[in-house]
NURO-600696 format. One record per residue: residue number from 1; residue in one letter; x, y, z of N, C-alpha, C, O in turn. Coordinates in steps of 0.2 Angstrom, whole numbers, plus 5000, padded with zeros to 4 digits. Layout:
N
+-----+------+--------+---------+------+---------+----------+-------+--------+---------+------+--------+---------+------+
: seq : type : n.east : n.north : n.up : ca.east : ca.north : ca.up : c.east : c.north : c.up : o.east : o.north : o.up :
+-----+------+--------+---------+------+---------+----------+-------+--------+---------+------+--------+---------+------+
: NUM :    a :      X :       Y :    Z :       X :        Y :     Z :      X :       Y :    Z :      X :       Y :    Z :
...
+-----+------+--------+---------+------+---------+----------+-------+--------+---------+------+--------+---------+------+
This chain:
163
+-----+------+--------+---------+------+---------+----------+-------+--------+---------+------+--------+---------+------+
: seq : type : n.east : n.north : n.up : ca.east : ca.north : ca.up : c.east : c.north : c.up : o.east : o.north : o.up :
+-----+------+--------+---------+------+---------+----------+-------+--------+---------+------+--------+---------+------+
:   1 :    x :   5537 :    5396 : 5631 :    5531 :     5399 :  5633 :   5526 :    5393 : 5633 :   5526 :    5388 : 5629 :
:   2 :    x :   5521 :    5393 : 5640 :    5517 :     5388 :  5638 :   5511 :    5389 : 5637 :   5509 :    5394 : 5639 :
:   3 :    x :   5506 :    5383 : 5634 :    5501 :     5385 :  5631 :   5498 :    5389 : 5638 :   5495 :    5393 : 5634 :
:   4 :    x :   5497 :    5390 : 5643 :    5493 :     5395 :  5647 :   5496 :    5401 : 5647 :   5493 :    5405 : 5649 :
:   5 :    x :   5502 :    5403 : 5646 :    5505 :     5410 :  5645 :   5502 :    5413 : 5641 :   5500 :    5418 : 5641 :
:   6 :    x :   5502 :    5407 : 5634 :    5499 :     5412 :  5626 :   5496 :    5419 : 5627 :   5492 :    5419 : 5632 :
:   7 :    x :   5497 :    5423 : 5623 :    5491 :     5428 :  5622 :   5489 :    5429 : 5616 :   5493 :    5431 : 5612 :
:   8 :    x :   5481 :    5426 : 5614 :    5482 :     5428 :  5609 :   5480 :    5436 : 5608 :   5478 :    5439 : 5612 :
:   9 :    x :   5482 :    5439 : 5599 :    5482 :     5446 :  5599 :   5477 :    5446 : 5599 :   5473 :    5442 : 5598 :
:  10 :    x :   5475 :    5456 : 5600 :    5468 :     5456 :  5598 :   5469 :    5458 : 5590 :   5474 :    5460 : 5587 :
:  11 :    x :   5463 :    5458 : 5587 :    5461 :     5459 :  5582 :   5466 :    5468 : 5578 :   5468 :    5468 : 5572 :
:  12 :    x :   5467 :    5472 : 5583 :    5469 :     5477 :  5580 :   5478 :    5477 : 5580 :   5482 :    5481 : 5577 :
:  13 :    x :   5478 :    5472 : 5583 :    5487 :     5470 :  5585 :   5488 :    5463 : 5579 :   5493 :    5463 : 5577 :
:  14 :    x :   5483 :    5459 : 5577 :    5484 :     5454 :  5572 :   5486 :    5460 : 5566 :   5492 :    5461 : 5564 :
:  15 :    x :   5480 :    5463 : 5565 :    5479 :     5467 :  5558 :   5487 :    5472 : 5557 :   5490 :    5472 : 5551 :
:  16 :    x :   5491 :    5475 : 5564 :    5493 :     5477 :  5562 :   5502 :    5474 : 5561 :   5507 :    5477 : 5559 :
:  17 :    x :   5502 :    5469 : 5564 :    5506 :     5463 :  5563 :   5507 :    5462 : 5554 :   5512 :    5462 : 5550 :
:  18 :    x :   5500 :    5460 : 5552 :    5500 :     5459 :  5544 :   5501 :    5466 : 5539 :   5503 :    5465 : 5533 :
:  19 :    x :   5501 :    5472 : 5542 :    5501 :     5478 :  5540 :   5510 :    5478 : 5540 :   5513 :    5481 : 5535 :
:  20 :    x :   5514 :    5476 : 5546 :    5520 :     5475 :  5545 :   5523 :    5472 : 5541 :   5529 :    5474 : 5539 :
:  21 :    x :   5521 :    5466 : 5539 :    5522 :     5460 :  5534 :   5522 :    5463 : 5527 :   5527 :    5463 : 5524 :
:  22 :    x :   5517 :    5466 : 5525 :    5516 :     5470 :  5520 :   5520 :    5475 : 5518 :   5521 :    5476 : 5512 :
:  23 :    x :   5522 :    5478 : 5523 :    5526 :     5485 :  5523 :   5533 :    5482 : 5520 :   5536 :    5487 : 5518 :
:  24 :    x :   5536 :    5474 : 5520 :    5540 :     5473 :  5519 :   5542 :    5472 : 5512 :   5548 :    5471 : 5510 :
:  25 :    x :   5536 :    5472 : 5507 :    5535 :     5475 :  5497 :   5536 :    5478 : 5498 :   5538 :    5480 : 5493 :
:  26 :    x :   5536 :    5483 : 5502 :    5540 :     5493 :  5497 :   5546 :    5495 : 5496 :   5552 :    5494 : 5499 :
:  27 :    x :   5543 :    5499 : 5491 :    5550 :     5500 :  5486 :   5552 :    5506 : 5487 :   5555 :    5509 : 5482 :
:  28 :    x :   5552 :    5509 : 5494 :    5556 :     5516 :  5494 :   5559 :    5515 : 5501 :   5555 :    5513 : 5506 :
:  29 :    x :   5564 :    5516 : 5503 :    5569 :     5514 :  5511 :   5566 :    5521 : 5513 :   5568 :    5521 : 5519 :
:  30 :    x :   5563 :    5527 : 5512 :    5564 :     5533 :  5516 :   5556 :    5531 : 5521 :   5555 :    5532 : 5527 :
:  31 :    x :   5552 :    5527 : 5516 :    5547 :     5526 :  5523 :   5543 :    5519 : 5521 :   5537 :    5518 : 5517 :
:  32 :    x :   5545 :    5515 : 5522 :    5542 :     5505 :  5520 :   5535 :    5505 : 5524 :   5533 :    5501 : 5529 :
:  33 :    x :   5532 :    5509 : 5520 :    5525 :     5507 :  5523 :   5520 :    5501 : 5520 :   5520 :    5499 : 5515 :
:  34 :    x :   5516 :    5500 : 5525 :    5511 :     5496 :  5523 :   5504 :    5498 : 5524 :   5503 :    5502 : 5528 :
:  35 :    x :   5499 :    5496 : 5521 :    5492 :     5496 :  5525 :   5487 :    5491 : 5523 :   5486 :    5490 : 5517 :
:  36 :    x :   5483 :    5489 : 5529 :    5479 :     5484 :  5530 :   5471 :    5488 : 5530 :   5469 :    5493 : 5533 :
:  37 :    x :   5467 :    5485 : 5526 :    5459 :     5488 :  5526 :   5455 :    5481 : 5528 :   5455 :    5476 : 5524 :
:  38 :    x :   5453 :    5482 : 5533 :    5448 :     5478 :  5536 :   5440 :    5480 : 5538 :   5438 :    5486 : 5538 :
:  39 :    x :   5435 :    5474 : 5539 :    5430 :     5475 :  5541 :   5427 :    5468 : 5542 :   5427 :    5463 : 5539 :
:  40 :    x :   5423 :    5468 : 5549 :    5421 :     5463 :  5551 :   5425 :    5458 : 5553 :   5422 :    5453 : 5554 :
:  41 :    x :   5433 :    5459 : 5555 :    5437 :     5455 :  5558 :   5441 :    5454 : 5551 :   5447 :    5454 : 5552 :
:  42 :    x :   5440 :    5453 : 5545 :    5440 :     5452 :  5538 :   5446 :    5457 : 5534 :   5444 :    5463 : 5531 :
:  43 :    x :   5452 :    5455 : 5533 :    5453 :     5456 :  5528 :   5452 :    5459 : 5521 :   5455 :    5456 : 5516 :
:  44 :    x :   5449 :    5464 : 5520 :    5447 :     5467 :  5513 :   5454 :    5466 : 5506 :   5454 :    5461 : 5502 :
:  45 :    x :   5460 :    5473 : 5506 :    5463 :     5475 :  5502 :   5468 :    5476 : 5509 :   5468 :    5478 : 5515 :
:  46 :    x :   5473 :    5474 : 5505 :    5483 :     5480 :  5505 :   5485 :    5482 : 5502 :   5484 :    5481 : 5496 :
:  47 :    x :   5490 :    5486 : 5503 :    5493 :     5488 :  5498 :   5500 :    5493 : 5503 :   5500 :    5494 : 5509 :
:  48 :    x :   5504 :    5493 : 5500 :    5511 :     5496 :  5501 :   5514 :    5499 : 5497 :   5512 :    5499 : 5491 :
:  49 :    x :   5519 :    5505 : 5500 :    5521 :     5510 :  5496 :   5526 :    5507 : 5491 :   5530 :    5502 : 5492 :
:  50 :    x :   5525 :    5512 : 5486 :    5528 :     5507 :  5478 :   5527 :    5513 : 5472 :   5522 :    5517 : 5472 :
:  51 :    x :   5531 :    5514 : 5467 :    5528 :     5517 :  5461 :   5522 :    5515 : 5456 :   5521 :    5509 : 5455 :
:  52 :    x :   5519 :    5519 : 5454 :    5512 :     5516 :  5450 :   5515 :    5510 : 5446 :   5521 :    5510 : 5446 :
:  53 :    x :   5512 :    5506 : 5444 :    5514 :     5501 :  5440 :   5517 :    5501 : 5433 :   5514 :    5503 : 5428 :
:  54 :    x :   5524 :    5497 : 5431 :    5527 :     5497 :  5428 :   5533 :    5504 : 5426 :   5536 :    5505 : 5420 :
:  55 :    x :   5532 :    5509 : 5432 :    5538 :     5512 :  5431 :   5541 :    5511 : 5437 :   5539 :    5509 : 5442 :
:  56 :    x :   5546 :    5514 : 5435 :    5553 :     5511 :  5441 :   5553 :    5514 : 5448 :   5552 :    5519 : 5450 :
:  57 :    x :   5555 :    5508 : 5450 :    5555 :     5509 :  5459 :   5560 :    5514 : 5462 :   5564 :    5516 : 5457 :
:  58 :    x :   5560 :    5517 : 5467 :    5566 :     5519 :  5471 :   5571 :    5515 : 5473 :   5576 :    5517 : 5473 :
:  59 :    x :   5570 :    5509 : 5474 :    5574 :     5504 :  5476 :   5578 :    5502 : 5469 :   5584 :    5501 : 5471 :
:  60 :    x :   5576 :    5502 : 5463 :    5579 :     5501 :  5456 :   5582 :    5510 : 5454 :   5588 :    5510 : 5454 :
:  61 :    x :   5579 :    5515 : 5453 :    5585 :     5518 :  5450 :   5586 :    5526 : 5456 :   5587 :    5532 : 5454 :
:  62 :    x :   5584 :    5523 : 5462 :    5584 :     5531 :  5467 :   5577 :    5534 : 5468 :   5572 :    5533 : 5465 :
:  63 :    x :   5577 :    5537 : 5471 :    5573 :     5544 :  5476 :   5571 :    5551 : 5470 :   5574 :    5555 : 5466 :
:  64 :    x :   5566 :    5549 : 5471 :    5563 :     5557 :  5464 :   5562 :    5562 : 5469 :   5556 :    5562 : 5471 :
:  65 :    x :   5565 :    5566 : 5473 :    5564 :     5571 :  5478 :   5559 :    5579 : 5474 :   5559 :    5581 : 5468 :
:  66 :    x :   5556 :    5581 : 5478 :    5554 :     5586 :  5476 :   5552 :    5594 : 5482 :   5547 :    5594 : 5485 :
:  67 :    x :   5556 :    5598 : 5482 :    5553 :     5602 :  5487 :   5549 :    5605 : 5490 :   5546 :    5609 : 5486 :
:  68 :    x :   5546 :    5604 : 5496 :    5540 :     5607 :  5497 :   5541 :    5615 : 5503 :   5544 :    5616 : 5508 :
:  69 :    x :   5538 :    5620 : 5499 :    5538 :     5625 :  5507 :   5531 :    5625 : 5508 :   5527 :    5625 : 5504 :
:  70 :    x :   5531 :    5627 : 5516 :    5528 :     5625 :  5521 :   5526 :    5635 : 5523 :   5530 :    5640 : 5523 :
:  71 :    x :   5519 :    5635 : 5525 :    5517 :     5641 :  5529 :   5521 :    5645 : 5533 :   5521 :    5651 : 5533 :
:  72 :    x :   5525 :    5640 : 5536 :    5531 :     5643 :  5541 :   5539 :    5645 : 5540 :   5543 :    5645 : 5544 :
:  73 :    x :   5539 :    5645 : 5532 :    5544 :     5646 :  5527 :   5550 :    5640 : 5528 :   5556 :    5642 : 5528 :
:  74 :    x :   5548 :    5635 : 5530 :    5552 :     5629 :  5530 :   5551 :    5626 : 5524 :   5546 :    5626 : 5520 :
:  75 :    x :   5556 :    5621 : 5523 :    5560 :     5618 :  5515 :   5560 :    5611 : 5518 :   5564 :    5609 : 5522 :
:  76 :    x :   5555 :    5607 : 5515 :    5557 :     5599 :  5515 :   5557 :    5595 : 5511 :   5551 :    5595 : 5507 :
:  77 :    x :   5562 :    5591 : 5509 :    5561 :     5588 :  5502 :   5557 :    5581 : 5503 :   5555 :    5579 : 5509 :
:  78 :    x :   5556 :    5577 : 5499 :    5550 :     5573 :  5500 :   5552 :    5570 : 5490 :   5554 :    5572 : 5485 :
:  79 :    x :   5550 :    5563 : 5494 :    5551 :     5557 :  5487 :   5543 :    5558 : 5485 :   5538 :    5558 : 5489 :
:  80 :    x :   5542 :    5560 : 5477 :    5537 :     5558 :  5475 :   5533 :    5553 : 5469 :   5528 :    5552 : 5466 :
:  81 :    x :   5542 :    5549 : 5469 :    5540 :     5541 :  5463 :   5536 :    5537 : 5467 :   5534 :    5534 : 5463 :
:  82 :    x :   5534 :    5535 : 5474 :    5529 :     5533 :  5475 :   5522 :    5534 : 5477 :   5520 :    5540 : 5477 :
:  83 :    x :   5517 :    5528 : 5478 :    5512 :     5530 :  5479 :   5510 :    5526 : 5484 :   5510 :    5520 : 5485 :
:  84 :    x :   5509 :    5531 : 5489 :    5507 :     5531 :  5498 :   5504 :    5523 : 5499 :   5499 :    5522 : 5495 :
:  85 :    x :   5504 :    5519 : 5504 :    5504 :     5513 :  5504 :   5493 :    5514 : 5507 :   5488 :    5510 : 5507 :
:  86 :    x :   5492 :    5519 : 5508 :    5486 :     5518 :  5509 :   5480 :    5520 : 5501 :   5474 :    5517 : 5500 :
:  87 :    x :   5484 :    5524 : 5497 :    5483 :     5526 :  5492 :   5483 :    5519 : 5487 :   5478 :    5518 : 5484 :
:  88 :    x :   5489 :    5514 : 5488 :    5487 :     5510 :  5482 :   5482 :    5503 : 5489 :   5477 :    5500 : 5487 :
:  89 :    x :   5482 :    5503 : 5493 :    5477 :     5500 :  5497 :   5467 :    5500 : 5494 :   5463 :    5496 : 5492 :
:  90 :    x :   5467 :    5509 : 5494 :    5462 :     5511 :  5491 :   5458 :    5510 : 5484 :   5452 :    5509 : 5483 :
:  91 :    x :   5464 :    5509 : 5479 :    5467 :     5508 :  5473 :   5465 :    5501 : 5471 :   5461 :    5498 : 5466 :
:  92 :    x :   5468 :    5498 : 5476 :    5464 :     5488 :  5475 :   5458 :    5488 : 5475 :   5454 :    5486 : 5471 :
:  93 :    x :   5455 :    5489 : 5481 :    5449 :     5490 :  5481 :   5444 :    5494 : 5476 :   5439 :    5492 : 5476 :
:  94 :    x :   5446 :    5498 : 5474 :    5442 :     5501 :  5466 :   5443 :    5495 : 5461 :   5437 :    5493 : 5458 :
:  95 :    x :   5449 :    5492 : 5459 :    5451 :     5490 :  5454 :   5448 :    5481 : 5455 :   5446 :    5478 : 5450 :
:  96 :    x :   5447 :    5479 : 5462 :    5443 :     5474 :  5462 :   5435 :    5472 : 5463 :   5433 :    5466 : 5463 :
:  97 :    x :   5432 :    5479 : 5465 :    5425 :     5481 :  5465 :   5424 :    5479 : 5473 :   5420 :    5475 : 5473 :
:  98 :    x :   5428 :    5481 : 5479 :    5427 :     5480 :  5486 :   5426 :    5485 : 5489 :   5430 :    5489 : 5489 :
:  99 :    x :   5421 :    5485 : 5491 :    5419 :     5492 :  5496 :   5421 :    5491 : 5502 :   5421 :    5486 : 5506 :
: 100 :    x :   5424 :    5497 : 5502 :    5428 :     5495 :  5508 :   5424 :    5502 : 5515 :   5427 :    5504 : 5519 :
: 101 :    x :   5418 :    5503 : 5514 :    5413 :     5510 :  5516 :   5413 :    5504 : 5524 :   5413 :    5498 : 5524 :
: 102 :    x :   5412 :    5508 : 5530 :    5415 :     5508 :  5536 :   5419 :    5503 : 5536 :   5416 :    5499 : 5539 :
: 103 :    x :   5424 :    5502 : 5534 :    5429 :     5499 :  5538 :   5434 :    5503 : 5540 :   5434 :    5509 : 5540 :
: 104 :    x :   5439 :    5498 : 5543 :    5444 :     5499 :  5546 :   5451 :    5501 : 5544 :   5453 :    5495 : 5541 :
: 105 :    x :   5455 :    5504 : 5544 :    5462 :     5505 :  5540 :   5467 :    5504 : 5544 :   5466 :    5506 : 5549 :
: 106 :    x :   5473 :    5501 : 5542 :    5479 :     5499 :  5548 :   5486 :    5503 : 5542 :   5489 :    5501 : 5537 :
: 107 :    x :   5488 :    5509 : 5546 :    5495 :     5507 :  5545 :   5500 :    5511 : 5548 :   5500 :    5511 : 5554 :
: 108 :    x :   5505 :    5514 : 5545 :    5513 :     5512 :  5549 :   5512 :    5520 : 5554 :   5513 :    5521 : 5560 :
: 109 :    x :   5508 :    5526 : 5550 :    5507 :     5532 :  5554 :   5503 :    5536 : 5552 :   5501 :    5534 : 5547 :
: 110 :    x :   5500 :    5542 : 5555 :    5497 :     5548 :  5552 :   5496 :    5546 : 5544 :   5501 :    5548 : 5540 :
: 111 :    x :   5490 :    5544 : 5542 :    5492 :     5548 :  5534 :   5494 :    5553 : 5532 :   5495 :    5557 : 5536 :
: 112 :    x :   5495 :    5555 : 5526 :    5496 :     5562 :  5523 :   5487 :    5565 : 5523 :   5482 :    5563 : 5524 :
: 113 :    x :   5489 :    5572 : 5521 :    5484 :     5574 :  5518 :   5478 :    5573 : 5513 :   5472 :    5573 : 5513 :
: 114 :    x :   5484 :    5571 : 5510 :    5479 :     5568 :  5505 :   5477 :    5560 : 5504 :   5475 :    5558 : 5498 :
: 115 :    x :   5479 :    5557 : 5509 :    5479 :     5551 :  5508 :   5472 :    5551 : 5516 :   5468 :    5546 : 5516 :
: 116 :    x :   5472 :    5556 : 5519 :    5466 :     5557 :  5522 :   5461 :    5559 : 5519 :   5456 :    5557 : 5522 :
: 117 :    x :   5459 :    5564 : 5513 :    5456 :     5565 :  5511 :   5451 :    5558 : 5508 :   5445 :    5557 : 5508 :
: 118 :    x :   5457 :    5555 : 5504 :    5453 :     5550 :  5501 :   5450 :    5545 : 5506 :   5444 :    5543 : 5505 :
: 119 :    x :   5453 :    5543 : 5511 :    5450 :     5539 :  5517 :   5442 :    5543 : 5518 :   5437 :    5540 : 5517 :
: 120 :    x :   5443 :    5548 : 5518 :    5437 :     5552 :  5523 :   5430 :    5550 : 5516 :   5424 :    5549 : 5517 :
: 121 :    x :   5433 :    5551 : 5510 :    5428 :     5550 :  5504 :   5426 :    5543 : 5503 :   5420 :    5542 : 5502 :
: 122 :    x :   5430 :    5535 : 5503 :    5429 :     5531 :  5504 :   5424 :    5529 : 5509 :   5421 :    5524 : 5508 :
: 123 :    x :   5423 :    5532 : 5515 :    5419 :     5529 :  5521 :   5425 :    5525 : 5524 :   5425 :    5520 : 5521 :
: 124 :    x :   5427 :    5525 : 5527 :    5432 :     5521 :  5531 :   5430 :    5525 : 5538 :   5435 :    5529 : 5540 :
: 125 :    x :   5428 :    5525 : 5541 :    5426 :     5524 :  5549 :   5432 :    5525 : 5556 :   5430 :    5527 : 5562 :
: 126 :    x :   5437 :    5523 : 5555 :    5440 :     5520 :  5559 :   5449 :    5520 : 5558 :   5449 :    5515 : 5553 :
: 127 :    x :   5454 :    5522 : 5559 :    5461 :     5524 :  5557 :   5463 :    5522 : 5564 :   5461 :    5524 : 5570 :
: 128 :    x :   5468 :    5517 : 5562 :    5474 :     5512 :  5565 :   5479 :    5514 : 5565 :   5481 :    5509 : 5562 :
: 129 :    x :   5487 :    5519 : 5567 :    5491 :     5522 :  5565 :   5497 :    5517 : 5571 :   5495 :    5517 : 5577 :
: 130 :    x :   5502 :    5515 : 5570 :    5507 :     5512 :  5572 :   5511 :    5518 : 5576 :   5514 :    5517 : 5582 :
: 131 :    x :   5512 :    5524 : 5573 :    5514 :     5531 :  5577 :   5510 :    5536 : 5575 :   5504 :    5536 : 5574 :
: 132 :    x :   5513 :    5541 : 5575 :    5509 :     5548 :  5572 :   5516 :    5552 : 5567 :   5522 :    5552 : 5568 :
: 133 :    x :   5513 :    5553 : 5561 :    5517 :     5558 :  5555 :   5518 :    5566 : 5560 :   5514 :    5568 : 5564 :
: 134 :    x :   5525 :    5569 : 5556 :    5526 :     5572 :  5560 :   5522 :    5579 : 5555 :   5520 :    5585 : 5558 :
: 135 :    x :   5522 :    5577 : 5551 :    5517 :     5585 :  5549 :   5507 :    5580 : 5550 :   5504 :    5582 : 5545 :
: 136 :    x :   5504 :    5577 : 5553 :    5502 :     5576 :  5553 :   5493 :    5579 : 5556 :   5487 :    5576 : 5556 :
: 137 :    x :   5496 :    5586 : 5558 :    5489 :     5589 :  5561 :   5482 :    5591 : 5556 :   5477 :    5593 : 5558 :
: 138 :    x :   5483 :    5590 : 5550 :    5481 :     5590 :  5547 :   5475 :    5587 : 5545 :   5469 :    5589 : 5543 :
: 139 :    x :   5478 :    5580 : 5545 :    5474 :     5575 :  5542 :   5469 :    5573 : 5548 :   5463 :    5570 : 5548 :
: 140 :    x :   5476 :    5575 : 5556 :    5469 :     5574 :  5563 :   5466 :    5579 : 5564 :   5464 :    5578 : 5570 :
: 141 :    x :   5464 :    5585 : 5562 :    5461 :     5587 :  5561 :   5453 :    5589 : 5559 :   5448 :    5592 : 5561 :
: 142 :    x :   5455 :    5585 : 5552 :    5450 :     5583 :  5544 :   5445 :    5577 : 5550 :   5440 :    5578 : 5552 :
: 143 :    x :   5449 :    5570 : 5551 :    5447 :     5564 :  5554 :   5440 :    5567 : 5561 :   5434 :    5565 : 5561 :
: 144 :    x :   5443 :    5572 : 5564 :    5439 :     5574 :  5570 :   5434 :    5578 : 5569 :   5430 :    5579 : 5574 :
: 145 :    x :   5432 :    5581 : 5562 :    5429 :     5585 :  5561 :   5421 :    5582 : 5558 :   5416 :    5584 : 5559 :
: 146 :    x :   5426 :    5575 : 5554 :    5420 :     5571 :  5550 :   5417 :    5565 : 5552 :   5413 :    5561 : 5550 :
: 147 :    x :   5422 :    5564 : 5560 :    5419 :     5559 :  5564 :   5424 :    5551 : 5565 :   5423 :    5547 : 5569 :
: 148 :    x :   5428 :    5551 : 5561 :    5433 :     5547 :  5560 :   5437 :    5543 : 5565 :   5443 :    5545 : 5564 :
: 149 :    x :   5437 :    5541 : 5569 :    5440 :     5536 :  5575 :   5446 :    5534 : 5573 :   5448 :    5529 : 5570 :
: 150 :    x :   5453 :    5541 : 5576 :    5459 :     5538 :  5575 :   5462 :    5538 : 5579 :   5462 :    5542 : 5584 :
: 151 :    x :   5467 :    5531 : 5579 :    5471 :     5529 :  5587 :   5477 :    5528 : 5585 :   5478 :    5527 : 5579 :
: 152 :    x :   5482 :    5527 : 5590 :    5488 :     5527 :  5589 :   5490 :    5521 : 5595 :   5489 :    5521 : 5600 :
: 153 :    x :   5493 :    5516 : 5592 :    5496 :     5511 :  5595 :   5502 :    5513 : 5598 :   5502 :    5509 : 5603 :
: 154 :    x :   5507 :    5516 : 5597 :    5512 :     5521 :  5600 :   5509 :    5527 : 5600 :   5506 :    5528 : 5595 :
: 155 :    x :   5510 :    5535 : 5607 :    5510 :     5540 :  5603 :   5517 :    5542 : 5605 :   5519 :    5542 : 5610 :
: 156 :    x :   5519 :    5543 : 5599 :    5527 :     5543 :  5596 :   5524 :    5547 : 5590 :   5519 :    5547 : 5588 :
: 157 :    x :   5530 :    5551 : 5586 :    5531 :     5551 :  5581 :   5535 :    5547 : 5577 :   5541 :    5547 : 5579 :
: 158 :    x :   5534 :    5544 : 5572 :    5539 :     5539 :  5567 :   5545 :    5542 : 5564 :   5545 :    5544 : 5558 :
: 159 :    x :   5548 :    5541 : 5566 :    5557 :     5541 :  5564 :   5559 :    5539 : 5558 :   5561 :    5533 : 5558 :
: 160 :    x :   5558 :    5543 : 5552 :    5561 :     5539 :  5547 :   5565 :    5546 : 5541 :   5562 :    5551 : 5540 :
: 161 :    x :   5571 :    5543 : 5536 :    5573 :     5548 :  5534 :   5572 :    5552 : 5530 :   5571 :    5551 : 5524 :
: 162 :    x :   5571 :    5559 : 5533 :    5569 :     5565 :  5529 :   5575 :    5569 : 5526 :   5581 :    5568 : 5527 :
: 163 :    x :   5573 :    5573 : 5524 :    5577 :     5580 :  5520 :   5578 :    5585 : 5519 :   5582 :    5587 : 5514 :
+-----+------+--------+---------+------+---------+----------+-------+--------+---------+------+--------+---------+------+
């Protein structure tokens, strides 16, 4: 390629490029996620899915499954040894005194609910999702409600191993 083909990216294809990179620390194979928190073009906090610190990974002793029923009498099991890559993102940012109030958040899909909730309390402005979760109506729901600007760089849902 030559220097006149180049593209450079844009800023939410950089971001989520490094949200990739990132996703490559996590310590559970059912979903290797990452996420990136930005503002101002600027890098703030990351963070990746992982168990709290100093107890053991999935990757070290297995999958801590746990069942969930659903409204619609459906059974899905779900790892609960870690902690949601947007969760410990948010996590750094308390822990380092970084406000992260309108920024930007990048990462692999739909949050959880509860990993919406916390965005929506932080002030975070703006949600970056590489696909969409597939129980995720929820959290798009919460986002539309309170004003939240969330976009999907694929709309897809994210293919990764459930139970």
């Amino acid at each position: 390629m030559s220097e006149s083909e180049y593209k450079r990216p844009s800023w939410d294809e950089y971001f989520m490029e490094v949200c990739d990179a990132i996703s490559k620390r996590a310590t559970c194979d059912r979903g290797r996620s990452g996420c990136v928190i930005a503002k101002d073009h600027q890098i703030l906090v990351t963070g990746y899915v992982g168990a709290p610190a100093g107890l053991p990974h999935c990757d070290e002793v297995g999958h801590q499954f746990q069942k969930a029923l659903h409204e619609d009498g459906s059974v899905t099991t779900h790892c609960v040894r870690t902690v949601h890559a947007e969760q410990n993102a948010i996590c750094q940012a308390a822990k380092r005194g970084i406000s992260i109030e309108g920024a930007t958040l990048y990462c692999r899909m739909t949050p959880c609910r509860t990993c919406a909730m916390l965005i929506i309390n932080c002030g975070i402005v703006r949600v970056v999702c590489q696909r969409r979760y597939h129980d995720g109506k929820d959290s798009e729901a919460m986002f539309k409600t309170v004003g939240i600007q969330l976009e999907y760089i694929h709309d897809e849902v994210q293919q990764y191993e459930q139970q």
